[in-house]
Every structure is written in C-alpha cells, then in structure tokens.
C-alpha positions as CSV (number, residue, x, y, z in Angstrom):
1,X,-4.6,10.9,-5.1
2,X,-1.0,9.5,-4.9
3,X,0.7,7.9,-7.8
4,X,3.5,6.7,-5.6
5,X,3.2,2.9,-4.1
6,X,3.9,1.5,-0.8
7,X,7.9,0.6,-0.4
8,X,8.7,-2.1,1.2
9,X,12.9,-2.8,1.6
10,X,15.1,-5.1,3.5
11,X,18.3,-4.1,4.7
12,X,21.5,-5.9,3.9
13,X,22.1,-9.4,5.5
14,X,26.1,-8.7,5.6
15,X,27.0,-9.8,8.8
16,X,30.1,-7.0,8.5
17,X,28.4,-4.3,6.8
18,X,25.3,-1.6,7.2
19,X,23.0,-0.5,5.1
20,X,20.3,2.2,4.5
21,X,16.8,2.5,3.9
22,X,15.3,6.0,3.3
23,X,12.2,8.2,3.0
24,X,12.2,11.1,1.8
25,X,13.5,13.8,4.5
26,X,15.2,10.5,6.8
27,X,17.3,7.7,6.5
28,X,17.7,4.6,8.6
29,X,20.3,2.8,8.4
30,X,21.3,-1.2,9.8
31,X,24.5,-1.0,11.9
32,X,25.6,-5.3,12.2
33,X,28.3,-5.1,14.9
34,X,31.7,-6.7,13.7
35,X,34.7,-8.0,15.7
36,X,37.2,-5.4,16.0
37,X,36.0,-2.6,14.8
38,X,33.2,0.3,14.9
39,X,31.7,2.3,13.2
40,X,31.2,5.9,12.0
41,X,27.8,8.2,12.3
42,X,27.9,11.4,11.5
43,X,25.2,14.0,10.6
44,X,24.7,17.7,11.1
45,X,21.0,17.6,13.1
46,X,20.4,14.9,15.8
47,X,20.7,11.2,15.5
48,X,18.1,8.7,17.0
49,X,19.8,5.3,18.2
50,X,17.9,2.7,18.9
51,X,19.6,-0.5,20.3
52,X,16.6,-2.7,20.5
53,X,19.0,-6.2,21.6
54,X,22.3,-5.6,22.8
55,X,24.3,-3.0,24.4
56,X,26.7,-0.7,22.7
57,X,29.7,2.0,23.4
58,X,29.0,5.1,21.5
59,X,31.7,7.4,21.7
60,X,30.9,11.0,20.4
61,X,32.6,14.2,19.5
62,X,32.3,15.3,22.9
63,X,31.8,12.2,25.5
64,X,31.7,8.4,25.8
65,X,28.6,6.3,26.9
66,X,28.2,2.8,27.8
67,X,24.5,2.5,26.4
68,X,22.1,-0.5,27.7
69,X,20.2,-3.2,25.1
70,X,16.6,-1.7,24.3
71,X,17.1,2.0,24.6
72,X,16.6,5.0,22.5
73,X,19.7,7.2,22.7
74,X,19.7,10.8,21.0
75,X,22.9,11.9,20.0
76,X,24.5,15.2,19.1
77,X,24.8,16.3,16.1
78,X,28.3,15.9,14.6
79,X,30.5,12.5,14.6
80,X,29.8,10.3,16.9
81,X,31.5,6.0,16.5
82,X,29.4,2.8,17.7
83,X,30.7,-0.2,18.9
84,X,28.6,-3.5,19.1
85,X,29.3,-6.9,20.0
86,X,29.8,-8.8,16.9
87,X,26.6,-10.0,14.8
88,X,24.5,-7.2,16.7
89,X,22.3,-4.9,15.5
90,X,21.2,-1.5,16.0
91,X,19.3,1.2,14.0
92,X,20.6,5.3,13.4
93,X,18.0,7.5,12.1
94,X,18.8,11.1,10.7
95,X,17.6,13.6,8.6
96,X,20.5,15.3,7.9
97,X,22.9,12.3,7.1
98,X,26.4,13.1,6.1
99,X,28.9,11.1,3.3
100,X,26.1,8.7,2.8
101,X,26.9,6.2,-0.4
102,X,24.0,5.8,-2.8
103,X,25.0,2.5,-3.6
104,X,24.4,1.8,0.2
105,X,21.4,2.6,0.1
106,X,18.5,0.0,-0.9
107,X,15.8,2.1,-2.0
108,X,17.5,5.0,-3.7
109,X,15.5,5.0,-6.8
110,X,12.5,5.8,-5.2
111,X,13.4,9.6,-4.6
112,X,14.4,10.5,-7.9
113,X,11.3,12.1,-8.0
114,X,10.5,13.7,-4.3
115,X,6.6,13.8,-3.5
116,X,5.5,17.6,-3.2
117,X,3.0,16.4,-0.5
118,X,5.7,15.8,2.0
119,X,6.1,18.5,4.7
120,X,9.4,19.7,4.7
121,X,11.5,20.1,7.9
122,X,11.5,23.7,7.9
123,X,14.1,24.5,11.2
124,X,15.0,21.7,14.0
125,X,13.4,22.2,17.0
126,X,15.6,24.2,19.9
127,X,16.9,21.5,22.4
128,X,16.5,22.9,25.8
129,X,18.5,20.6,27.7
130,X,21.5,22.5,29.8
131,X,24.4,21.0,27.8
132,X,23.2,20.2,24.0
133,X,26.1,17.8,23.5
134,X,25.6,15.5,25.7
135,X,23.9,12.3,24.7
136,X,20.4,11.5,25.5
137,X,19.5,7.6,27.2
138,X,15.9,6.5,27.7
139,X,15.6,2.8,28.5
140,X,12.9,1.8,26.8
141,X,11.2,-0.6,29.7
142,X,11.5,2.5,32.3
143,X,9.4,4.9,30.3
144,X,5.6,4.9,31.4
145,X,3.2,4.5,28.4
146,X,1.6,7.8,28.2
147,X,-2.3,8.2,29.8
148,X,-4.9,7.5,26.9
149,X,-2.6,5.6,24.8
150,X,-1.3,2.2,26.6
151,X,0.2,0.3,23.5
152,X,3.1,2.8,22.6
153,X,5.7,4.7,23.2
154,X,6.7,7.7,22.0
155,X,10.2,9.7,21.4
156,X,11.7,12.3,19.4
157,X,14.5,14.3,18.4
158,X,14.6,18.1,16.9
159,X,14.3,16.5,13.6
160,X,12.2,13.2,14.1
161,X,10.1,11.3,16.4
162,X,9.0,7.8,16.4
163,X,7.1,5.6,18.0
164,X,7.9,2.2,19.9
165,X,5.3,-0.4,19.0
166,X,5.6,-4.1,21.3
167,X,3.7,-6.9,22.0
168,X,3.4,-10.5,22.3
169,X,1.5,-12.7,19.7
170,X,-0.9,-12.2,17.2
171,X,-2.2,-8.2,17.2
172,X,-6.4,-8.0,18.3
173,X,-7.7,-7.9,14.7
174,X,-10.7,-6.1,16.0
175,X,-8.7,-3.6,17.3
176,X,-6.7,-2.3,14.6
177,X,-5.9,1.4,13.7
178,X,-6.5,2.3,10.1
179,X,-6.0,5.9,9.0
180,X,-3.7,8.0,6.9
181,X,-2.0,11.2,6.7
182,X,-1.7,14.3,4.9
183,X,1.3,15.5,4.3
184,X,4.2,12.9,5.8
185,X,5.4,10.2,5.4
186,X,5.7,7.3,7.6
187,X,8.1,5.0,7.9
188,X,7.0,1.3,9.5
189,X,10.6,-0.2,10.9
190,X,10.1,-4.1,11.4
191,X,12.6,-4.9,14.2
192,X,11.1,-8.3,15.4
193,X,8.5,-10.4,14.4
194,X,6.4,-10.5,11.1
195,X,3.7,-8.1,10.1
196,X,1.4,-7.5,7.5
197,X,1.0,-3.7,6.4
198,X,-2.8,-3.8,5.4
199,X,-3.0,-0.2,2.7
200,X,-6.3,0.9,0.8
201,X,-6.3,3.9,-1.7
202,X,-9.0,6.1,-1.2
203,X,-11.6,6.4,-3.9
204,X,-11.9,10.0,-5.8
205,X,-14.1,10.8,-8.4
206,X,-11.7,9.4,-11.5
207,X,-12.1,5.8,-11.2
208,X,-9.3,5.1,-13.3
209,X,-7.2,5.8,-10.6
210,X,-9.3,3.3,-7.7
211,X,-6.9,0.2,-6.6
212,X,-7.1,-3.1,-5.1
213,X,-6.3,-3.0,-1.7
214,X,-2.9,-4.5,-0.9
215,X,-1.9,-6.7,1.9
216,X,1.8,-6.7,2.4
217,X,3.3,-8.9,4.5
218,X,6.8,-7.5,6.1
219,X,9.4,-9.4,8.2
220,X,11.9,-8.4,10.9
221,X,14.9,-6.2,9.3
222,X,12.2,-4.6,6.4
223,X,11.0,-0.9,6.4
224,X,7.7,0.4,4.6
225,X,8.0,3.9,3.6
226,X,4.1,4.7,3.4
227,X,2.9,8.3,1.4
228,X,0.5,10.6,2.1
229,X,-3.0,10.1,2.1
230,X,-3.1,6.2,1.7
231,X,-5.4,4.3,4.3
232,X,-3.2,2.2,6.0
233,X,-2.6,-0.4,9.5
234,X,0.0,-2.7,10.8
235,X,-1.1,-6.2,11.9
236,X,1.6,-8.1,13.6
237,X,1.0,-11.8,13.1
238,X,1.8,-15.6,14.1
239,X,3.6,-16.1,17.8
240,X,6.0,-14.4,20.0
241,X,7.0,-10.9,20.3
242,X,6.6,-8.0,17.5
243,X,8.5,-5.0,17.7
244,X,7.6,-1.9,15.3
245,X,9.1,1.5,15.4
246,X,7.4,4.1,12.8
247,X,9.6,6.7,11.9
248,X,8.2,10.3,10.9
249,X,10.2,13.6,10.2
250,X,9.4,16.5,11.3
251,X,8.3,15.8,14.9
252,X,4.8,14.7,15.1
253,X,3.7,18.0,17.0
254,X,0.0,16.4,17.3
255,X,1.7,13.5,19.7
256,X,3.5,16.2,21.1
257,X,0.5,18.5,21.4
258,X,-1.0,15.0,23.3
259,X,1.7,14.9,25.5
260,X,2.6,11.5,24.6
261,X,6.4,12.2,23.9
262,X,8.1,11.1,26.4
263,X,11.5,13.6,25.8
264,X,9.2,16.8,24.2
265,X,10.1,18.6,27.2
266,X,13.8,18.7,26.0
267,X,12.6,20.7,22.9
268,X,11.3,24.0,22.1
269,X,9.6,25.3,18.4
C-alpha cells in the first residue's frame, strides 16, 4: 500500500521563463518562447520534444531543424538550443537532465524521499537508427493510431515513452480506463483542456490505511505524477479539445511488446 499521494503541479506562468515538474526518474519541463532569445537543453540520454502549438528551430550539437507545430521530436543526447515564437510553448522530457536548478523546479520536495517501488532505468535502449545524432520528427497528425487501440498514440525514446491522448468534448464516461500499475510511475501532462484525474486506493487487510477516493480536477499547463499501485483514470471534461500526454520512464516495453509504438523499431534492448 502506498503512503505517497497523488501530485498534482502547475508550471510557471512567466511569460519569459520555464519551469520543471518531475517524477522520480524524469523531468518535464515548460519552455514559454521569448522574443530574442532561446533557450538551452541539455542532457546526457535522449530528450523528447513535444511542440503541441507552434513551430520551433531546434539547433543541436550536431545539426539544425526547422520543426513543425504538433510533433514529437527526439533529440540527441547532448546540448541542443530551442527557439519559439514569443509566448509559445513546448514541453522537453528527460531522464537524465543536466544543470537543472532546484529552485526551478515546482515539485522538488516530493523526492526527498524516492519510492523503492519505482523501476529503475537500468541501461537506455540501443538506438538503431544509421546516424544516432541526428534528430528524430514525427508529426503527430501523420502517424496512424495503432490496430486495437484507436484513441492514442504512442512514442518513445531509449529512456521514456509516452503516450498522445486527443479528443474533442466531453470523454465517454462509460468508457473510461481505470487501472494501476506496479512498479512506475506515471506522469499525466495536461496540455489542453481540463480533466479530472479520478484515483482510488485499493483496500488491504489494515483498514487504517483505506482512503476516500479522490477526484482531482487538473487544467491545461498541470502534471499529475501518479505512484504505483493506485487505481486511477483520466476524464477530460466540458467542451472543445483535450490534449493529454502520460509520461512513463523506462519505456513501456508492454506497448512496445503490442506494437503500438510508433518509433520502437528505432530501438533495440
């Protein structure tokens, strides 16, 4: 039974700034774009981009790429520099962030006790790709929803994988998805829209321990970090669109296993 709640953050509303959310083995961190300048990502595994509303110029230790609004870009691991159009936003996750300010980050205090449940990522996957520094593009709207599983999409990197969640108005309530996991965390990245992340605690014999279940409702530019073993579902609600990526590190190898990640045949182990 887990003694650790639900987290639920914002990021920074600086319009000049970024700031960080993190889980235990990843971070994710809010890049606002700001006249004039760029800004600096560097990290010794792979960095997941996503640019879910505008375009950006990402210019890494090894090549430059003009990157299209709603894609997932992977990047190299090393230095890279973003540039977005002022007052735009885009999202880098890591697991192996570099230089990283704890006073940037929002939810620092939750990990000054780490959660012995969490797998560990052990070794990154090999990439397979013919030139490992070159950076990765998938636009989001040209990759196929994978056969069985027509609401998401999924990507990854050697360190991470996440899934894209999208759709318009209120989510089917009798079509929800509860369940939990064992040992990972998952990290529930609210990019538009609001949501409500429904969590129950599952009963064990020491009833001391039983809780209430909570309903937490989370708006665009929040992250839930959920922990092991909770019961738990995401229920976008009210009009217009919802966009959700969940965050998990290591790879989900049972998506993988599936073949519902789109990029898995870049990696190996």
């Amino acid at each position: 039974m887990t003694s650790r709640p639900v987290s639920l953050s914002y990021f920074a509303k600086q319009t000049d700034t970024s700031s960080i959310i993190r889980g235990q083995n990843f971070t994710v961190e809010c890049i606002i774009g700001a006249a004039g300048s760029d800004h600096a990502i560097h990290s010794d595994h792979e960095t997941i981009l996503i640019l879910p509303e505008s375009g950006a110029t990402l210019a890494s230790d090894f090549e430059t790429a003009d990157i299209a609004a709603r894609s997932i870009a992977v990047v190299p691991a090393g230095s890279a520099r973003l540039t977005l159009p002022e007052g735009a936003r885009a999202y880098a996750l890591t697991t192996a962030r570099i230089g990283t300010d704890p006073l940037n980050v929002v939810n620092s205090t939750d990990y000054q006790t780490l959660d012995e449940r969490v797998l560990p990522i052990a070794k990154p996957m090999e990439r397979l790709a013919k030139d490992e520094r070159q950076i990765r593009v998938y636009p989001v709207d040209e990759v196929p929803f994978p056969d069985g599983n027509p609401r998401l999409k999924f990507f990854q990197s050697a360190t991470m994988s996440i899934n894209w969640v999208e759709y318009d108005g209120q989510r089917d309530r009798t079509k929800l998805s509860p369940h939990s996991h064992d040992d990972f965390e998952q990290g529930s990245l609210a990019i538009t829209g609001d949501f409500v992340h429904h969590i129950r605690t599952p009963w064990a014999s020491n009833a001391e321990l039983w809780r209430e279940d909570q309903h937490i409702e989370a708006s665009a530019g929040s992250m839930a970090i959920i922990p092991p073993e909770l019961i738990h579902t995401t229920e976008g609600v009210g009009p217009g669109q919802h966009i959700l990526i969940d965050v998990f590190a290591p790879p989900r190898t049972d998506f993988i296993a599936k073949g519902w990640v789109f990029n898995a045949g870049d990696y190996r182990g």
